[in-house]
Backbone as XML, in Angstrom:
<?xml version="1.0"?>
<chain id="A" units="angstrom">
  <residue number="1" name="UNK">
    <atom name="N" x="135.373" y="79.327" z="100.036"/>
    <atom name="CA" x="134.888" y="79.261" z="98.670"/>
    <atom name="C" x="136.020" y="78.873" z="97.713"/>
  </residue>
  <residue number="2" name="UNK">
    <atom name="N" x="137.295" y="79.690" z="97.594"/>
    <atom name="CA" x="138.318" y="79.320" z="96.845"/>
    <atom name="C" x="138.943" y="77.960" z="97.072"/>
  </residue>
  <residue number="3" name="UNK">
    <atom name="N" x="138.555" y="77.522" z="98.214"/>
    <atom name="CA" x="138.751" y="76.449" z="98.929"/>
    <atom name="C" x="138.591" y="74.389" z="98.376"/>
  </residue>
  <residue number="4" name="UNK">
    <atom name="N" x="137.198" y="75.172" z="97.794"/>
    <atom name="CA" x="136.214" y="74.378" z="96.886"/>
    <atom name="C" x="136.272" y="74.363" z="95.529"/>
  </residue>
  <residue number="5" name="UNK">
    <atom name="N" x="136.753" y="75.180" z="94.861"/>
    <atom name="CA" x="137.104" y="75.420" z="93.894"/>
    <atom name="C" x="138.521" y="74.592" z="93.587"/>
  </residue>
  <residue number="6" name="UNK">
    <atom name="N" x="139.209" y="74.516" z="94.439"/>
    <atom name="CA" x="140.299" y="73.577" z="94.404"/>
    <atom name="C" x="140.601" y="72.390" z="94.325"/>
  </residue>
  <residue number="7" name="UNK">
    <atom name="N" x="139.323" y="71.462" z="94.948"/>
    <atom name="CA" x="139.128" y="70.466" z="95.666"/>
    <atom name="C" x="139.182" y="69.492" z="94.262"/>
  </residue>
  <residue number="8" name="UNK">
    <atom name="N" x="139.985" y="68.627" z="94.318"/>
    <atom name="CA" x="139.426" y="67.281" z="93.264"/>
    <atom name="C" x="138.840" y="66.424" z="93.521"/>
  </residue>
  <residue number="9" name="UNK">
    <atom name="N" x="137.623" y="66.353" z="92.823"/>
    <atom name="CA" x="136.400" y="65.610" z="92.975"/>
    <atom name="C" x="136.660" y="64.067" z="92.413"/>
  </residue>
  <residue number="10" name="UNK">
    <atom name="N" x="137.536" y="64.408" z="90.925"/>
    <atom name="CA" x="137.704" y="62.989" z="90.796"/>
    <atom name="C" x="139.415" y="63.001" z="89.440"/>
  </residue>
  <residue number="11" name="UNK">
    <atom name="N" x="139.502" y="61.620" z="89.398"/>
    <atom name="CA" x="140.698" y="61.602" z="88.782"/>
    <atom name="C" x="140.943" y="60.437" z="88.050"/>
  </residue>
  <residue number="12" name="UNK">
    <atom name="N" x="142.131" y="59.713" z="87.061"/>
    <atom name="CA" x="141.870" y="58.845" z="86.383"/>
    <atom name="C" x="140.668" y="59.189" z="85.403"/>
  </residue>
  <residue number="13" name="UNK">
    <atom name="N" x="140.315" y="60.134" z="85.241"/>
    <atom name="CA" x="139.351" y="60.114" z="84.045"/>
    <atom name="C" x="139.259" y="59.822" z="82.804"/>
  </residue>
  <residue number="14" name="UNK">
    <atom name="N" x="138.269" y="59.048" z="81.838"/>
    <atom name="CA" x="138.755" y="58.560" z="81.129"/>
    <atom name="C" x="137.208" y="58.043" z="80.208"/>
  </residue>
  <residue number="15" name="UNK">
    <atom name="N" x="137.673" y="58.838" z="78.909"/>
    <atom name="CA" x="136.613" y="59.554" z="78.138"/>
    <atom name="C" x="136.490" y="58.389" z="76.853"/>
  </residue>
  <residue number="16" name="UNK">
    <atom name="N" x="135.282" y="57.425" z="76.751"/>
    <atom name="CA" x="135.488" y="56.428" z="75.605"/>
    <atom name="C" x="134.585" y="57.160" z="74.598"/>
  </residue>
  <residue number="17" name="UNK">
    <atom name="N" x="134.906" y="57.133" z="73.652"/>
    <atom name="CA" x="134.209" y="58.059" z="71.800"/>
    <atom name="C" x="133.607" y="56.449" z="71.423"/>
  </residue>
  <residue number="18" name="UNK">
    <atom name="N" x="133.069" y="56.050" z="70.710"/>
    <atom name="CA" x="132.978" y="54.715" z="70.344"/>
    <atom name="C" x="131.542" y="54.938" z="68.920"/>
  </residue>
  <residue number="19" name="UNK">
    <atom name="N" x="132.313" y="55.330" z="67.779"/>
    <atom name="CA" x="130.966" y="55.982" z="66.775"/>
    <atom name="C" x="130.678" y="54.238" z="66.289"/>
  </residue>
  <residue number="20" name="UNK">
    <atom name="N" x="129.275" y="54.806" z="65.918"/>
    <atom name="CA" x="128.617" y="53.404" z="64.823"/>
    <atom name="C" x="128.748" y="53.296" z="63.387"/>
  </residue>
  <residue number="21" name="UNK">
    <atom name="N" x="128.566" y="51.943" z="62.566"/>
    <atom name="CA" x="128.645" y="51.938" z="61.665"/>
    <atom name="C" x="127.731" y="52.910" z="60.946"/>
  </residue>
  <residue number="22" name="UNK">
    <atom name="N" x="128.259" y="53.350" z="59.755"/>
    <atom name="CA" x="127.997" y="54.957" z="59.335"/>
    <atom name="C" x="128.013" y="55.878" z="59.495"/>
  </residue>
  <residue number="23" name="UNK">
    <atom name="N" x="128.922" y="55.704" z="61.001"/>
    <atom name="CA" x="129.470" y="57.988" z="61.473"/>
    <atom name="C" x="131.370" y="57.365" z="61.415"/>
  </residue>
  <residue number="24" name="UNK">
    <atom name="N" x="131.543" y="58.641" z="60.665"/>
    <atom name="CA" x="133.125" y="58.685" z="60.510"/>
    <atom name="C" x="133.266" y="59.632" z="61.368"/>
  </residue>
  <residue number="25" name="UNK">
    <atom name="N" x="134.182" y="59.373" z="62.423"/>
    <atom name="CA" x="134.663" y="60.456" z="63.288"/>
    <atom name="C" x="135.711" y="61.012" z="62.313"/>
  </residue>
  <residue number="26" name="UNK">
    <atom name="N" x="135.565" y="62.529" z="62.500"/>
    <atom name="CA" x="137.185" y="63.578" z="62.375"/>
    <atom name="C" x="137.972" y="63.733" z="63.337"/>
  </residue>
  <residue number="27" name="UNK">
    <atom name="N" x="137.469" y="64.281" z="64.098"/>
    <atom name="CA" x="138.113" y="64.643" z="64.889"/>
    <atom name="C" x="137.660" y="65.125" z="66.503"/>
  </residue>
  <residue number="28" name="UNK">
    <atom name="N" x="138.313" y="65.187" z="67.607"/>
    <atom name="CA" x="137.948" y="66.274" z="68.930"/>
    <atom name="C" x="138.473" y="67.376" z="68.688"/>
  </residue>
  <residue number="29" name="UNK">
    <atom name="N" x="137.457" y="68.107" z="68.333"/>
    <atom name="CA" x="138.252" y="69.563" z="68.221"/>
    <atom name="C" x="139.249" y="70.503" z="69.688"/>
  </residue>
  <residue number="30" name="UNK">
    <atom name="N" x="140.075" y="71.222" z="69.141"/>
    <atom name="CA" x="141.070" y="71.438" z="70.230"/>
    <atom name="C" x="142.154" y="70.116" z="70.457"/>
  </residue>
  <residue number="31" name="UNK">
    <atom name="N" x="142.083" y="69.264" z="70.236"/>
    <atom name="CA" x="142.327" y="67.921" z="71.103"/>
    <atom name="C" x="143.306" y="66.907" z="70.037"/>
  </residue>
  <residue number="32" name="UNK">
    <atom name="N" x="144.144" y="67.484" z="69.290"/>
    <atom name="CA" x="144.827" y="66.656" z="68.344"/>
    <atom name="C" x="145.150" y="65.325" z="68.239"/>
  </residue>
  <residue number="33" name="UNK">
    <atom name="N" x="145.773" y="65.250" z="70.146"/>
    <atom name="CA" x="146.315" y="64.174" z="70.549"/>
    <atom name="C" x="145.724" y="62.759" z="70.334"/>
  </residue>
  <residue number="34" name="UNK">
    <atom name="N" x="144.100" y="63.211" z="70.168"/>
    <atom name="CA" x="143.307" y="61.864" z="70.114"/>
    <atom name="C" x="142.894" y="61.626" z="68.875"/>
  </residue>
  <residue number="35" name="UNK">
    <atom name="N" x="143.430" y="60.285" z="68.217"/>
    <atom name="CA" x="143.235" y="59.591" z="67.652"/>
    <atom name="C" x="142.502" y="58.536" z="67.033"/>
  </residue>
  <residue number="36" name="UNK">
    <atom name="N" x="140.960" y="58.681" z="66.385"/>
    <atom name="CA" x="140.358" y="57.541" z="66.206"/>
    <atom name="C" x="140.990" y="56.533" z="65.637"/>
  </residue>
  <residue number="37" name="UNK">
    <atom name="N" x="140.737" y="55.343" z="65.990"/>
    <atom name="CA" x="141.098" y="54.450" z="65.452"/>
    <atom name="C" x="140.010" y="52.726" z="65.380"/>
  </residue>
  <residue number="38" name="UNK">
    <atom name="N" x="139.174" y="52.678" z="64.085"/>
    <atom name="CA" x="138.476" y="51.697" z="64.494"/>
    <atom name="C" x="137.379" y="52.043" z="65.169"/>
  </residue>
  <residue number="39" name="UNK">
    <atom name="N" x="136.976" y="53.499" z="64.742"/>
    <atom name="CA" x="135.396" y="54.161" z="64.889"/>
    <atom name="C" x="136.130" y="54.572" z="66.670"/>
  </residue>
  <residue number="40" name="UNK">
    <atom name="N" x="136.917" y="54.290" z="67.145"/>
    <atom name="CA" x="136.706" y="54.104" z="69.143"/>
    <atom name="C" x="137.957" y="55.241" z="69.128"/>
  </residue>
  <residue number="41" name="UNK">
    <atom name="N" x="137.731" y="56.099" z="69.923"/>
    <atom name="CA" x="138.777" y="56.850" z="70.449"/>
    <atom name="C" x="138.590" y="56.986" z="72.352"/>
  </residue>
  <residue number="42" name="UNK">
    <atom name="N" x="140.163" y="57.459" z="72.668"/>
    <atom name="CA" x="139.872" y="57.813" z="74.587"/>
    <atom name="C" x="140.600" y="59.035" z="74.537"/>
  </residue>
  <residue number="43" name="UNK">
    <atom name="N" x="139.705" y="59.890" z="75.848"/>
    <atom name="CA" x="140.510" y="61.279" z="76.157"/>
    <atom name="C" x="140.652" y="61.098" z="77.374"/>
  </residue>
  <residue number="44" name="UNK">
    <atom name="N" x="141.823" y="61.011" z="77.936"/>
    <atom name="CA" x="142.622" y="60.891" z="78.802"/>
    <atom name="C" x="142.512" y="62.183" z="79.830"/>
  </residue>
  <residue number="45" name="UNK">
    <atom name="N" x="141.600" y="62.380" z="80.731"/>
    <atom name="CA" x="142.004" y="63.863" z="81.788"/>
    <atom name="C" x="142.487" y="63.183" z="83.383"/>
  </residue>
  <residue number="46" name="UNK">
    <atom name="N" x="143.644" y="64.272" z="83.810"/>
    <atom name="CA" x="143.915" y="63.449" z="85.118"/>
    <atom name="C" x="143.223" y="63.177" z="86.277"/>
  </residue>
  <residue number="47" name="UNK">
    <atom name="N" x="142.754" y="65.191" z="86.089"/>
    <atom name="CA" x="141.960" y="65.500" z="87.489"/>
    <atom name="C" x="141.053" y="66.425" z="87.201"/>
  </residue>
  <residue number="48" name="UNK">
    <atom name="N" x="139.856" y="66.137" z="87.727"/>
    <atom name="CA" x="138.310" y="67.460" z="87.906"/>
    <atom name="C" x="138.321" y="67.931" z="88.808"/>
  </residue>
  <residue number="49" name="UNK">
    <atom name="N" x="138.356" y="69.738" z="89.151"/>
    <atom name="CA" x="138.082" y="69.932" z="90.517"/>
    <atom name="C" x="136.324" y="69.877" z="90.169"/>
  </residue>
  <residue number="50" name="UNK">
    <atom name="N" x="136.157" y="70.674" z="91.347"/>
    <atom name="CA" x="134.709" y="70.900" z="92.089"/>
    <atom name="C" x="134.436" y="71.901" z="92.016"/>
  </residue>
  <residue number="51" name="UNK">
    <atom name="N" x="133.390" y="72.667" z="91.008"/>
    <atom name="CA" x="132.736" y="73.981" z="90.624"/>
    <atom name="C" x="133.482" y="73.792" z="88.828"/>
  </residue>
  <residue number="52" name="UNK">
    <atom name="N" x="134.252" y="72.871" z="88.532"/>
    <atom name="CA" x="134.935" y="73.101" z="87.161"/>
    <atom name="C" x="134.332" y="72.300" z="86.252"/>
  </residue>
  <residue number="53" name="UNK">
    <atom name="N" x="134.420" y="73.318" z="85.158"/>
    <atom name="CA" x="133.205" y="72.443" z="83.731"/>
    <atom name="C" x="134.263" y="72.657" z="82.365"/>
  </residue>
  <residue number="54" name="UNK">
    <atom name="N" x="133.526" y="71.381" z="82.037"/>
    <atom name="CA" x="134.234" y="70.765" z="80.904"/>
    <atom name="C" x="133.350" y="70.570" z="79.731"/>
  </residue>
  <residue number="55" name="UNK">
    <atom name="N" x="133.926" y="70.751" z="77.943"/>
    <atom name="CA" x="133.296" y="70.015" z="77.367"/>
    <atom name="C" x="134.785" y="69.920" z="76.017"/>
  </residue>
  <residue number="56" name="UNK">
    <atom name="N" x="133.928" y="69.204" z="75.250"/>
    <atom name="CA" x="134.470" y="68.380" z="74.117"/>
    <atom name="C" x="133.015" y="68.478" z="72.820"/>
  </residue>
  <residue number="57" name="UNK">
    <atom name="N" x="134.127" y="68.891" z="71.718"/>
    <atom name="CA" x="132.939" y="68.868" z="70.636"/>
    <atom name="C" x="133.818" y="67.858" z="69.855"/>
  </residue>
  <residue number="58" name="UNK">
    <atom name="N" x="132.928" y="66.709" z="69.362"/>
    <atom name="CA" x="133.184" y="66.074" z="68.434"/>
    <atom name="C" x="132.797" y="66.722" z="66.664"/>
  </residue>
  <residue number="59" name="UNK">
    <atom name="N" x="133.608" y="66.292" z="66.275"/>
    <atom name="CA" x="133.122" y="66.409" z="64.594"/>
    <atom name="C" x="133.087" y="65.378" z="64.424"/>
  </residue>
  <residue number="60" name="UNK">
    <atom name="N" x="132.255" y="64.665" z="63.283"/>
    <atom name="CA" x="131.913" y="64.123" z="62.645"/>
    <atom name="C" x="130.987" y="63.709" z="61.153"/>
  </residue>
  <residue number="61" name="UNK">
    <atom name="N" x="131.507" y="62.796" z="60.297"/>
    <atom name="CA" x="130.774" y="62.526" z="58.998"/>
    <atom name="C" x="129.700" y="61.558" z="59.044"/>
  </residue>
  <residue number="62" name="UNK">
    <atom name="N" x="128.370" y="62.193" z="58.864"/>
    <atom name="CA" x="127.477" y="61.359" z="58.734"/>
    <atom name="C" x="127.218" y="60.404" z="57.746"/>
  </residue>
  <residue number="63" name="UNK">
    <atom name="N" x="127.960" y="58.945" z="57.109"/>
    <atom name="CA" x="127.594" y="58.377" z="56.189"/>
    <atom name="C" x="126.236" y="57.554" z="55.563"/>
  </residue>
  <residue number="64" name="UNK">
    <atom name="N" x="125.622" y="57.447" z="56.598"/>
    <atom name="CA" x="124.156" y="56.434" z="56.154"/>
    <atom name="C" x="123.055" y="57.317" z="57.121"/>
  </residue>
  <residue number="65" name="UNK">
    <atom name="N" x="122.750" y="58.436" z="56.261"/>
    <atom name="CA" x="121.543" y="59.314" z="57.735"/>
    <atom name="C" x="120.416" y="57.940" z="57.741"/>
  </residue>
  <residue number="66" name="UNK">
    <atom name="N" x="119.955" y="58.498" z="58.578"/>
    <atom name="CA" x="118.928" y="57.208" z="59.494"/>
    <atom name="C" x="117.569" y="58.025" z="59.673"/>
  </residue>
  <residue number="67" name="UNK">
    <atom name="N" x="117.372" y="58.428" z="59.400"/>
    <atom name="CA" x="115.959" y="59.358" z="59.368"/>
    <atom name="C" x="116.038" y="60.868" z="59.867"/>
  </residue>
  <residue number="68" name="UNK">
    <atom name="N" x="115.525" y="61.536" z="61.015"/>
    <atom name="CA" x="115.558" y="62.615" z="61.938"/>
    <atom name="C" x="116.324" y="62.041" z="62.722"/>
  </residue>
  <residue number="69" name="UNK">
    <atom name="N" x="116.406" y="61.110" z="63.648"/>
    <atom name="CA" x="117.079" y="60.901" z="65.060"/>
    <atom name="C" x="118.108" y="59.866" z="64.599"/>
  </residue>
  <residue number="70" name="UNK">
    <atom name="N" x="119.119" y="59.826" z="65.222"/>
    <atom name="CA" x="120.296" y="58.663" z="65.149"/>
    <atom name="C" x="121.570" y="58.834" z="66.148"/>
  </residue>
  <residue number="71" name="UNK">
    <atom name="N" x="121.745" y="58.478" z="66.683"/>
    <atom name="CA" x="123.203" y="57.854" z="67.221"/>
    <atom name="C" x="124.302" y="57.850" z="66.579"/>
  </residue>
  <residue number="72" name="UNK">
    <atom name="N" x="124.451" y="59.514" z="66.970"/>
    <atom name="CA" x="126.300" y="59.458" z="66.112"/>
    <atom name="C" x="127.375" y="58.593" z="67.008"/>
  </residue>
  <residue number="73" name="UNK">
    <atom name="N" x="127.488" y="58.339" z="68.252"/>
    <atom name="CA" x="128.362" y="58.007" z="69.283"/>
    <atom name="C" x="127.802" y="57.686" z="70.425"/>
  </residue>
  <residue number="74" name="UNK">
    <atom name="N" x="128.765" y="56.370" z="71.059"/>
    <atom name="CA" x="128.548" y="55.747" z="72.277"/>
    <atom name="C" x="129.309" y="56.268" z="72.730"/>
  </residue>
  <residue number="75" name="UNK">
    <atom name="N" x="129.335" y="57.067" z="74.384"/>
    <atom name="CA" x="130.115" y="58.107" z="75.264"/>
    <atom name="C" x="130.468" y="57.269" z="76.393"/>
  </residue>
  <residue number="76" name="UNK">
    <atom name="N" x="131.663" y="56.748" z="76.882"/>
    <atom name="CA" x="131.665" y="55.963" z="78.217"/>
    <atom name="C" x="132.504" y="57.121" z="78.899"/>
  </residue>
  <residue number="77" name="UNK">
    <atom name="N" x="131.876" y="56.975" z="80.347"/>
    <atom name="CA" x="132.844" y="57.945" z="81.035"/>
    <atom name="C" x="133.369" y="56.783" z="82.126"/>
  </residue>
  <residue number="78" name="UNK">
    <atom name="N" x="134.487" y="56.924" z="82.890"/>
    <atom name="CA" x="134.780" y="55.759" z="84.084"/>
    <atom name="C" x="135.998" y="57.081" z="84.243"/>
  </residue>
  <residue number="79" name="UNK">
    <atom name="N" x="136.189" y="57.034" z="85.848"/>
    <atom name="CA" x="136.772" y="57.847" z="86.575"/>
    <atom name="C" x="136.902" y="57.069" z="88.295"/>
  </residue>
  <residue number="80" name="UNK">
    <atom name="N" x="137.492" y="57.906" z="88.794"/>
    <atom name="CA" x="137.863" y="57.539" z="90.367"/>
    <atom name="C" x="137.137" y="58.753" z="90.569"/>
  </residue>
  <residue number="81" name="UNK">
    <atom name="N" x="135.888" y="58.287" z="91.740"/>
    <atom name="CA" x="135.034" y="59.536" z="92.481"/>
    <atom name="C" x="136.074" y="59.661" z="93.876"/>
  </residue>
  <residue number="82" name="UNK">
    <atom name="N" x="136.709" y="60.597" z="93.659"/>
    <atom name="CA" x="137.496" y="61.050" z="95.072"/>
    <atom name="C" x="136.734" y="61.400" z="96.403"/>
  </residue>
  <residue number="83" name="UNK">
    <atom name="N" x="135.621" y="61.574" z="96.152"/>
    <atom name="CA" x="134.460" y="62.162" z="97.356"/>
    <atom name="C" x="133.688" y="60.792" z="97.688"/>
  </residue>
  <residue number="84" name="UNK">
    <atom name="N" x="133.795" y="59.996" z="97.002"/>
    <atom name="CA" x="133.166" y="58.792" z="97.700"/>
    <atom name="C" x="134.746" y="57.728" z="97.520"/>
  </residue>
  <residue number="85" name="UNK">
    <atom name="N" x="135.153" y="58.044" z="97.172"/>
    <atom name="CA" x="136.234" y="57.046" z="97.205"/>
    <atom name="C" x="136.144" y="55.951" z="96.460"/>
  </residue>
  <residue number="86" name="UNK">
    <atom name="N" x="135.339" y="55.538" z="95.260"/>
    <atom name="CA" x="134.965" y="54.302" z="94.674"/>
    <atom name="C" x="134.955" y="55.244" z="93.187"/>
  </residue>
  <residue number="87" name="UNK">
    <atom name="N" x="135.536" y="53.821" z="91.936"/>
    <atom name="CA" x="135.795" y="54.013" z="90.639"/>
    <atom name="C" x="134.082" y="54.186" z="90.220"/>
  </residue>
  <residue number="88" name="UNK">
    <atom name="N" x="134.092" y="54.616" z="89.116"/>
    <atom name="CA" x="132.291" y="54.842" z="88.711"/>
    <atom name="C" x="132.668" y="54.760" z="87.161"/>
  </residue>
  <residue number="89" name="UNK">
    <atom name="N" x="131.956" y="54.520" z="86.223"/>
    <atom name="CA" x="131.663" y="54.359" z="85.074"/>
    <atom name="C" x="130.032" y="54.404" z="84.716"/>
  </residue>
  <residue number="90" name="UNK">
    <atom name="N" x="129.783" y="55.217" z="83.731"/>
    <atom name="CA" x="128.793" y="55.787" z="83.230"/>
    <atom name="C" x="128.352" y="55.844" z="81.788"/>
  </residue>
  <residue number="91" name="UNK">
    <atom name="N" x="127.575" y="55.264" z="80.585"/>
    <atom name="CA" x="127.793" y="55.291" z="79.512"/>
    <atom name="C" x="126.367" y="55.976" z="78.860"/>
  </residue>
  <residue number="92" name="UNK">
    <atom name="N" x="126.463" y="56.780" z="78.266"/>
    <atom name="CA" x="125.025" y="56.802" z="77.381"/>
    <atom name="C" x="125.878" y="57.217" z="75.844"/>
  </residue>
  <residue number="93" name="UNK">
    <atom name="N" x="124.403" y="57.292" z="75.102"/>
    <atom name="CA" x="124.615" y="57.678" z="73.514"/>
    <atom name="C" x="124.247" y="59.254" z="73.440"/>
  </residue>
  <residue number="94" name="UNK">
    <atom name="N" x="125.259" y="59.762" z="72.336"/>
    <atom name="CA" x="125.105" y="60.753" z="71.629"/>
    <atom name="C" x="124.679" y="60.641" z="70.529"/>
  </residue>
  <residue number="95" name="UNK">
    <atom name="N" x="123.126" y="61.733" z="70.460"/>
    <atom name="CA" x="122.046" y="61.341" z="69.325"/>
    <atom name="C" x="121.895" y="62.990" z="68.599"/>
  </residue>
  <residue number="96" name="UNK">
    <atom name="N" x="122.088" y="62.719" z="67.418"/>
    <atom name="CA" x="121.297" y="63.953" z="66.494"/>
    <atom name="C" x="119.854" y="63.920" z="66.860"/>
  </residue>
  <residue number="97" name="UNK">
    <atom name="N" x="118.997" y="65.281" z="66.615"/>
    <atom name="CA" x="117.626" y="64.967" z="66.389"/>
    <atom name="C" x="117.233" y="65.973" z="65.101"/>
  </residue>
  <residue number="98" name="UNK">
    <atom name="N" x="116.879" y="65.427" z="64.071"/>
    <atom name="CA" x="117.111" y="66.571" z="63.825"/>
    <atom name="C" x="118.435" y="66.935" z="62.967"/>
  </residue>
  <residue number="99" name="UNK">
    <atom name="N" x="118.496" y="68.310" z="62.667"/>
    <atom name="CA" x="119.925" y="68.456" z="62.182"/>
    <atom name="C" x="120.773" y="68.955" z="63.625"/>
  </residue>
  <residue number="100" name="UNK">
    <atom name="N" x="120.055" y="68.742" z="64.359"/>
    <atom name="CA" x="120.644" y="69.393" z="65.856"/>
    <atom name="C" x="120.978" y="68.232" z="66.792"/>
  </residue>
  <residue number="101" name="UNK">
    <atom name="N" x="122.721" y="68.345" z="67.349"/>
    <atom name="CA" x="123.295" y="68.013" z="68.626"/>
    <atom name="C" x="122.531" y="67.693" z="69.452"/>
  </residue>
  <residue number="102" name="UNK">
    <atom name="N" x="122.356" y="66.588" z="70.345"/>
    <atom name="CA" x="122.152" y="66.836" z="71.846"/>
    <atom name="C" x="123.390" y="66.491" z="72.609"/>
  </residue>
  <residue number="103" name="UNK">
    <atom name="N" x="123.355" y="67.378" z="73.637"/>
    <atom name="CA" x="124.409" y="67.298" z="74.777"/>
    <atom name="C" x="124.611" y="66.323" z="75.327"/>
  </residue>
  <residue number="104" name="UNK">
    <atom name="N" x="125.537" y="65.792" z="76.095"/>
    <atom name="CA" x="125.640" y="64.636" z="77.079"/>
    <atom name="C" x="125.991" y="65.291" z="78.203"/>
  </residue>
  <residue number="105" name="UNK">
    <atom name="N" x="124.939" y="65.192" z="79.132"/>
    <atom name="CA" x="125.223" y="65.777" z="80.579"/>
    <atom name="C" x="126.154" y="64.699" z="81.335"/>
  </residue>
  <residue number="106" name="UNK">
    <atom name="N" x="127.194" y="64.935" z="82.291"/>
    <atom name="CA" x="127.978" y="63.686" z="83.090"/>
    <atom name="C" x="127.691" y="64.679" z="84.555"/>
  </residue>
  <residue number="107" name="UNK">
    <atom name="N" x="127.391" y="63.530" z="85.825"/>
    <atom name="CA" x="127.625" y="63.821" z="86.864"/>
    <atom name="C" x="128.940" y="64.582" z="87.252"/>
  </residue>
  <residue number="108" name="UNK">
    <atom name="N" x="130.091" y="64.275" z="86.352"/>
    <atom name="CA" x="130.986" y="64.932" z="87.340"/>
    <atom name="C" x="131.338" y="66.652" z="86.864"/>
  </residue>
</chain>
């Protein structure tokens, strides 16, 4: 069990922020190091084990609301899957609904 817990699943990870015209990013909270620049920011992680969870809260300024639902951010994930041995990249949007967040679930 502790065994698995150890194991790195994947590595090279590599986190694209990419907001639309009318969301001002602030900031990743916790996360100083990253820098928007040009609506697009990257968070840099080396390695994921296996059983280990991660997240990231963005802040952000909503400048032009868009009704109930909108697209604060385009999320790219691309990583090295160590268990299959092949690079993977994955992208969806992060959408308000609402005055409420939705999550972005990632395979890894």
């Amino acid at each position: 069990e502790l065994g698995n817990l150890q194991s790195i699943v994947a590595r090279n990870i590599r986190i694209i922020l990419e907001m639309p015209e009318g969301v001002r990013p602030v900031e990743v909270m916790g996360h100083p190091e990253v820098v928007f620049k040009n609506n697009r920011a990257e968070l840099v992680l080396h390695e994921h084990y296996a059983a280990q969870q991660r997240g990231f809260l963005i802040r952000c300024e909503v400048l032009k609301p868009q009704g109930k639902s909108q697209e604060l951010a385009r999320v790219t994930l691309r990583y090295q899957d160590e268990v299959a041995g092949v690079s993977r990249e994955d992208s969806m949007p992060a959408a308000r609904n609402g005055r409420r967040m939705r999550r972005v679930p990632w395979p890894v």
